[in-house]
LUMNU-425708 format. One record per residue (C-alpha): residue number from 1; x, y, z. Coordinates in steps of 0.001 Angstrom, whole numbers, plus 500000, padded with zeros to 6 digits. Layout:
   nr      px      py      pz
  NUM       X       Y       Z
...
This chain:
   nr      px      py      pz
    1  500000  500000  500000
    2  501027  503627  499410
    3  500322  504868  502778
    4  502828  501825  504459
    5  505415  503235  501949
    6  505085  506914  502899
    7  504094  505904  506430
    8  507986  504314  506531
    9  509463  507208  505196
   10  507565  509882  507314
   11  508014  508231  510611
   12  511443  507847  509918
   13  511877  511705  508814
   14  510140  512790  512289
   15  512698  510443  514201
   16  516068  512018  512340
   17  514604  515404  512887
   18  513705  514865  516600
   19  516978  513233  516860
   20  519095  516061  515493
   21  516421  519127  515749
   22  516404  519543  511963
   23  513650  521179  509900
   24  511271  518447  508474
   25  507673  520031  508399
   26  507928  521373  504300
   27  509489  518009  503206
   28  507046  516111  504750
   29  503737  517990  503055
   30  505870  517061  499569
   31  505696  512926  500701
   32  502582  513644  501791
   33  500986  515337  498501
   34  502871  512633  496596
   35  501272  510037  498315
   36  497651  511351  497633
   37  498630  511690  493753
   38  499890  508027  493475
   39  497081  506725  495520
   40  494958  507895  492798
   41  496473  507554  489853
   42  497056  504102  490842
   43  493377  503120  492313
   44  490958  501546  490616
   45  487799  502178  490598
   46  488446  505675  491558
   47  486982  506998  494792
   48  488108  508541  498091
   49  488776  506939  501184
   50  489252  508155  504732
   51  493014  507718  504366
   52  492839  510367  501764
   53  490514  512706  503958
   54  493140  512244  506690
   55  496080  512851  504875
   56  494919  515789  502642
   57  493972  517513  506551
   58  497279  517144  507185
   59  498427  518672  504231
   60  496036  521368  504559
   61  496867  522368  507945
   62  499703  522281  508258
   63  500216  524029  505522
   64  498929  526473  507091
   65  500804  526626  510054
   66  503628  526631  507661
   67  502575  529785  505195
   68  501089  531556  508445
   69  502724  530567  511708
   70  506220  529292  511247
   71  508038  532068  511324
   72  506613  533489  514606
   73  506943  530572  516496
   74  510523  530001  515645
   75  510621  533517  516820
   76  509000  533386  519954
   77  511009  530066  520730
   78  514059  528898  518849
   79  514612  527076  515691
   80  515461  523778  517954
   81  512793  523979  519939
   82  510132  524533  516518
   83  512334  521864  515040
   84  511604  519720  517445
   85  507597  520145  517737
   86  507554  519621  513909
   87  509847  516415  513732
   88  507150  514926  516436
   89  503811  515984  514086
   90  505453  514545  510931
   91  506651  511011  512819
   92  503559  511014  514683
   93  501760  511039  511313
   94  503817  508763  509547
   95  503263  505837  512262
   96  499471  506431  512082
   97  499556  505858  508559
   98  501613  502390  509374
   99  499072  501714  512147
  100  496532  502022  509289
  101  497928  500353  506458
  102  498651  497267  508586
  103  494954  497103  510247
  104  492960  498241  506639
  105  494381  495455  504556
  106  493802  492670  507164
  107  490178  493655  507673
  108  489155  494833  504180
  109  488246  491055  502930
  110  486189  490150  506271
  111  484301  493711  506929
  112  483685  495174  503563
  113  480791  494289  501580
  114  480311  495092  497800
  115  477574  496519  495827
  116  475475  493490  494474
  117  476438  493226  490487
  118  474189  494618  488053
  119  472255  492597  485529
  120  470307  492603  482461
  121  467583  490994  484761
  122  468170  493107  487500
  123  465582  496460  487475
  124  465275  498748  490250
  125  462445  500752  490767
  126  463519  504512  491161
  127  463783  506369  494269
  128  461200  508620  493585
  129  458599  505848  493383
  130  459102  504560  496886
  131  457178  506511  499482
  132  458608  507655  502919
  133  457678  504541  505168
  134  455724  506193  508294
  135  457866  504978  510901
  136  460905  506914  509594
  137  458844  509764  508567
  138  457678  510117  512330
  139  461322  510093  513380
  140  462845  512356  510954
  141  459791  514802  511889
  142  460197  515015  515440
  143  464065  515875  514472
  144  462373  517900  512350
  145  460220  520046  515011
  146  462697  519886  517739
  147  465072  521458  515306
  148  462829  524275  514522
  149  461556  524882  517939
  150  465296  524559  519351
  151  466535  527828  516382
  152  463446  529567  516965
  153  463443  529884  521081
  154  466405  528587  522574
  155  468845  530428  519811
  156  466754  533802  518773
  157  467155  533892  515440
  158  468070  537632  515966
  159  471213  537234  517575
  160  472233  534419  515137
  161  472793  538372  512988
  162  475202  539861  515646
  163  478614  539590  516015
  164  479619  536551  518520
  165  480487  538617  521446
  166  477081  540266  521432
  167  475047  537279  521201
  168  474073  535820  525143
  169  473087  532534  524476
  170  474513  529624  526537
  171  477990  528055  524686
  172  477557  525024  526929
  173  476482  521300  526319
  174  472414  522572  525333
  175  474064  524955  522528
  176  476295  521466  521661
  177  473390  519511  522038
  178  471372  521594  519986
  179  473852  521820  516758
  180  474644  518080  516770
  181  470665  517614  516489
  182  470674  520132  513370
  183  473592  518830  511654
  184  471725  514873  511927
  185  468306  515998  511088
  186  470783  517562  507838
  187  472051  514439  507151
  188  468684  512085  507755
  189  466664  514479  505391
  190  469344  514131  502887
  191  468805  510031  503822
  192  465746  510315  503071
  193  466117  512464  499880
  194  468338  509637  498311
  195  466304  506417  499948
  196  462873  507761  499280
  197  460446  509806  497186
  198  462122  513437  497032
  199  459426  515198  495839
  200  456481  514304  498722
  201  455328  516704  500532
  202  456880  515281  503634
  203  460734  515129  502109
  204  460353  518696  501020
  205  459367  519966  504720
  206  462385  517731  506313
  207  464591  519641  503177
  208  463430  523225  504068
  209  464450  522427  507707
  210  467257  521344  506527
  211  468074  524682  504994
  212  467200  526511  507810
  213  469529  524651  509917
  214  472412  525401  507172
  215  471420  529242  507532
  216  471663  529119  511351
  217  474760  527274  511164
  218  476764  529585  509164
  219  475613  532041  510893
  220  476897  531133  514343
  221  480017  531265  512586
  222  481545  527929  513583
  223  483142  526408  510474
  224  483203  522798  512433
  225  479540  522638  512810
  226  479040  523734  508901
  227  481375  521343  507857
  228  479986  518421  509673
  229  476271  519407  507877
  230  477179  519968  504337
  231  479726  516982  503974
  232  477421  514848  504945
  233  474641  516240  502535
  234  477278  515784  499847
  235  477798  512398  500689
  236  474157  511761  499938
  237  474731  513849  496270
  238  477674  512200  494782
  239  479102  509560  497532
  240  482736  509741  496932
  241  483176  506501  499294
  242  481992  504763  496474
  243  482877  504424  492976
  244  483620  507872  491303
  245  482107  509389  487629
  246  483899  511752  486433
  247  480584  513608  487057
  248  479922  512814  490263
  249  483754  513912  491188
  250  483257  517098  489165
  251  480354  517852  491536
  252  482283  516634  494616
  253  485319  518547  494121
  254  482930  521786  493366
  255  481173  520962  496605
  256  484820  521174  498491
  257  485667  524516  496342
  258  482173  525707  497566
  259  482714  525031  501246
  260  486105  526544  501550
  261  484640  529592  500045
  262  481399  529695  502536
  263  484531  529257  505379
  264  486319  532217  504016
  265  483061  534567  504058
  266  482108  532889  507479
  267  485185  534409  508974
  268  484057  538294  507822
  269  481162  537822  509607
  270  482157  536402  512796
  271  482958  540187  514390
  272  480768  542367  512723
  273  477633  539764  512551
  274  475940  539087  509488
  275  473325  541885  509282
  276  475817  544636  509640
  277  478422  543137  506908
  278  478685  544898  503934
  279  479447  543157  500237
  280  482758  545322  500224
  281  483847  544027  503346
  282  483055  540525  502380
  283  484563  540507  498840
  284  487884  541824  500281
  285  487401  539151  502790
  286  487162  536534  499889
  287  490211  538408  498241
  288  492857  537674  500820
  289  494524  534167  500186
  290  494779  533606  504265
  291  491072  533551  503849
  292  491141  530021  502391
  293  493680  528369  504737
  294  493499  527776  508848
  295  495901  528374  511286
  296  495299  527006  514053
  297  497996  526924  516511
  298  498676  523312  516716
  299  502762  524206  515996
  300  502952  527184  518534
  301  501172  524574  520885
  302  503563  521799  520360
  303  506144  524057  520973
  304  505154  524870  524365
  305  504793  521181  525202
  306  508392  520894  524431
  307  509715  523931  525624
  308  508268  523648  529130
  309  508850  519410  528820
  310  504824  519457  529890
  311  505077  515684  529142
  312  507242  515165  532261
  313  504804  517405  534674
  314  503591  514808  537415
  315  500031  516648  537658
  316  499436  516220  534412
  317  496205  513973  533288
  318  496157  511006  531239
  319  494977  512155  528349
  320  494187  509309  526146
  321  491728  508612  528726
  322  489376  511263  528321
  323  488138  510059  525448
  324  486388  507520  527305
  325  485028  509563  530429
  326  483908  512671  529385
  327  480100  512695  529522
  328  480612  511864  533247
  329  479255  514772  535021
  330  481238  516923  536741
  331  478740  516762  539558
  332  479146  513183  540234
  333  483095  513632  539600
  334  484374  517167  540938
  335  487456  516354  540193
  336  487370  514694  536818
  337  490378  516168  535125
  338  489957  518381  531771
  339  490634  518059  528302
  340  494096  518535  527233
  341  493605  521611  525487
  342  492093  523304  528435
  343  494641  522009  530636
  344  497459  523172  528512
  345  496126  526257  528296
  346  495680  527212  531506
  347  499095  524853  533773
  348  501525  524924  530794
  349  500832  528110  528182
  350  502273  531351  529060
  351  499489  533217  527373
  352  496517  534831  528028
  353  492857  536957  526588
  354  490892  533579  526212
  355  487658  533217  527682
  356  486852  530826  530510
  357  486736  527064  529217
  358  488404  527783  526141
  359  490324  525191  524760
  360  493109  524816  522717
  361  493739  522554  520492
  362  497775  520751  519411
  363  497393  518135  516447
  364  495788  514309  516806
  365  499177  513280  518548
  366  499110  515786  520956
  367  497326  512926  523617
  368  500186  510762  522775
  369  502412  513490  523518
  370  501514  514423  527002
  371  501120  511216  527915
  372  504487  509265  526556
  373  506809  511813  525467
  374  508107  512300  521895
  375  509684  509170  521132
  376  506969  507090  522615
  377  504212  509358  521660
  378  504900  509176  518123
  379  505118  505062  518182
  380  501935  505205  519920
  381  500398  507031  516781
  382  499800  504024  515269
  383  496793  503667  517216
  384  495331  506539  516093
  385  496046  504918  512632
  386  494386  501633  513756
  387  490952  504004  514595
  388  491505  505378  511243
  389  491201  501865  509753
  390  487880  500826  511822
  391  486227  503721  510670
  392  487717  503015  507314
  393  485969  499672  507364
  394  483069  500628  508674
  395  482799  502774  505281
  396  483445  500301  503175
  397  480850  498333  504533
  398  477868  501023  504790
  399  478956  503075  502475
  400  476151  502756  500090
  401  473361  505528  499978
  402  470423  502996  500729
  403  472195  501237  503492
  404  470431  502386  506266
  405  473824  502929  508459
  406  474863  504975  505742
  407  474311  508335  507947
  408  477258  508058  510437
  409  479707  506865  506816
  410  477912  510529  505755
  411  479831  512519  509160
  412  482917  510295  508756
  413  484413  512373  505977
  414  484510  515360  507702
  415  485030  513596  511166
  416  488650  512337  510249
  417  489308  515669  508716
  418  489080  517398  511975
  419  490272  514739  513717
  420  493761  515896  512642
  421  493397  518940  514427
  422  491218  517809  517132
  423  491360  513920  517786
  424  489096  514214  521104
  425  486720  517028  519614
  426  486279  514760  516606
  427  485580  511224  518254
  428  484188  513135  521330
  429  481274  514900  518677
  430  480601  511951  516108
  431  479549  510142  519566
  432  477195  512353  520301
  433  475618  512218  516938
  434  475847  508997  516518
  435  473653  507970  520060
  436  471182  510707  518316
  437  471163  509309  515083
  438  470526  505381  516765
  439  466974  505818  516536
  440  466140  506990  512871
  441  468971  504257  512138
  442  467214  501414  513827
  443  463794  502358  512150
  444  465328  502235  508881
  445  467005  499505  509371
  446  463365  497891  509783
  447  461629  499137  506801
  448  464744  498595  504298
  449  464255  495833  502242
  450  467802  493572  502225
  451  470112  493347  499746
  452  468730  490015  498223
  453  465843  491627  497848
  454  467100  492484  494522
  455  465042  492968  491605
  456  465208  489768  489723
  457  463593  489759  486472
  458  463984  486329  484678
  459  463089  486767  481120
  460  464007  484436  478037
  461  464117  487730  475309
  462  464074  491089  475528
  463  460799  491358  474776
  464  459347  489431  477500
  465  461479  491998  480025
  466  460055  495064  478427
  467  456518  493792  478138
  468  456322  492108  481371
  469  458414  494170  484123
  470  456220  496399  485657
  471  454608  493154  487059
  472  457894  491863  488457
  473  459850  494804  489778
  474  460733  494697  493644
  475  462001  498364  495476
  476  465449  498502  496744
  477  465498  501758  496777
  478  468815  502530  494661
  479  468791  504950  491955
């Protein structure tokens, strides 16, 4: 596989240059772009995969940190020291891409399941002629109405318009609770959409939620939560998972174009609000390259880690572990120790301005890295590779439209995207909408016909097919 090769070579870069505190971050985006272009020039049939996802975020942002931050926070703290936070990102991500290669290719034959082959005798009665079975429709409306009730009353659609510092809604879990309930009533109406008759009255209503939800996401301002909805409505449009057209990539990579642009406009509105911004101010917005990349940080982070050796502090928590306790409440655990970013910022950062419970956040390895050290850390990376491969799996094996799983494959795109800035924000938030998506999955689950429930049409001529097939044809629900 391509991503053991580069894996080798990556992890083996980050080890010389935390050895000898060398600059590796700009040769390491070139293995990395390198690897995307041979992985699909040489793939076949063409289509993404979550390895992909996870590697273009890492050439993306870090980028970024490159064009944007680099030069400050070798500044602000030495070349060795920025050296050294780099090496650990690049060999962290090289041994997650050997933790993945090595777990993908012994679980692709057992856990991924292929599209049933298409026949001469197979027909399949179009989505649009298969009405919205009432169980699911009563789901997806009460997401529906909860939704519209939550934007209407508990966010004031009015201060959705100001600026973020003017707006006094609560930022705690019923704002979280609240977004991760629009963003999977986005992706069950877009379910639906695809499984179902589009054009009833009762798809259209779930749609114009839908769009409502999309308004009130950009405007909070919060690319995360706007990148979470419309990835997984494109996944329900074109599906990259799966076998790629040259139309249906056309459309996917316009999709991508289209997001980064909504990102870059979503970031002129985030001070001045969106009823006070002015076309001027957002066209020069849209001008500025910076607009279209994201620095976030994650190197000036590392680089406190390393310069204040956080990794050796006794106090610190274990912080692959949060990942499994958070939704404990802190009233029946006082003491339950905080995410990392929150905890570097406030016992190991020399900085300050943020608001109380901000977080920071230092990379997917930056767990590994308070809680084993460089060297270690990195080598425990290929865990984080190993995750990547279960969800990869998982895809493979509901990552048809109909399949009614299909919804969480929808959020995994984006998911492993952020995951390489966030790993715990990312697995931390597709939990949460995956316990709320249960129920609409279970109910569809129960009124989707199975996959050898096929249209079989056994005919002796053409003839026979043509004159005889409206008598014979049984739903599956593909188009």
């Amino acid at each position: 596989m391509p991503e053991a090769a580069a894996g080798v070579v990556l992890a083996a870069l980050g080890l010389c240059g935390l050895a000898y505190a060398v600059p590796t971050l700009s040769l390491a985006l070139i293995v990395a772009v390198a690897l995307l272009i041979v992985s699909f020039a040489i793939r076949r049939p063409l289509r993404l995969t979550l390895a992909d996802v996870w590697t273009f975020g890492f050439v993306y942002l870090f980028l970024s940190e490159l064009a944007l931050s680099r030069d400050g926070v070798e500044l602000l703290f030495g070349a060795d020291v920025t050296n050294e936070a780099e090496a650990f990102i690049v060999a962290a991500f090289g041994f997650s891409l050997l933790g993945y290669a090595f777990v993908v290719e012994r679980g692709r034959q057992h856990w991924s399941t292929p599209a049933p082959p298409r026949t001469a005798a197979t027909r399949v009665l179009p989505a649009r002629q298969i009405q919205l079975p009432v169980p699911l429709a009563l789901v997806t409306g009460l997401m529906s109405i909860t939704v519209v009730l939550a934007i209407f009353f508990a966010l004031n659609p009015s201060q959705l318009l100001d600026a973020r510092y003017a707006r006094d809604f609560s930022s705690g879990p019923l704002l979280l609770a609240i977004v991760a309930l629009m963003i999977v009533q986005c992706v069950a109406a877009a379910y639906c959409a695809s499984r179902y008759n589009y054009s009833s009255p009762l798809t259209l209503a779930f749609i114009a939620v839908s769009g409502l939800s999309l308004v009130a996401l950009y405007a909070m301002g919060t690319r995360y939560f706007l990148g979470y909805a419309l990835t997984g409505i494109l996944f329900y449009a074109v599906n990259p998972l799966q076998e790629l057209t040259r139309r249906r990539a056309a459309i996917f990579v316009a999709g991508v174009l289209a997001l980064a642009a909504m990102q870059a406009g979503m970031r002129a509105s985030r001070t001045v609000g969106l009823a006070d911004l002015s076309l001027g101010d957002f066209a020069d917005r849209m001008a500025l390259p910076e607009s279209y990349l994201s620095s976030e940080g994650m190197l000036r982070i590392n680089a406190w880690v390393h310069e204040k050796r956080a990794y050796e502090l006794p106090n610190r928590p274990f912080s692959n572990g949060f990942t499994f306790y958070w939704w404990v409440p802190r009233s029946l655990w006082p003491d339950k120790p905080t995410m990392d970013g929150n905890w570097l910022l406030y016992e190991v950062m020399d900085e300050t301005g943020f608001r109380e419970g901000h977080s920071v956040a230092g990379s997917f390895a930056m767990p590994a890295l308070l809680d084993f050290g460089p060297y270690l850390g990195s080598l425990f990376a290929v865990m984080y590779g190993a995750l990547l491969a279960a969800l990869e799996l998982y895809a493979l094996r509901h990552g048809e439209r109909r399949d009614p799983y299909s919804p969480i494959t929808a959020l995994l795109p984006f998911g492993v995207f952020f995951m390489v800035r966030s790993l715990q924000t990312s697995v931390i938030f597709l939990t949460v909408c995956t316990l709320m998506l249960l129920p609409f999955m279970l109910v569809a689950a129960r009124g989707a016909p199975g996959r050898a429930a096929a249209v079989r049409v056994r005919t002796t001529t053409p003839m026979r097919l043509r004159s005889s097939a409206a008598a014979r044809v049984v739903a599956t629900g593909e188009r």
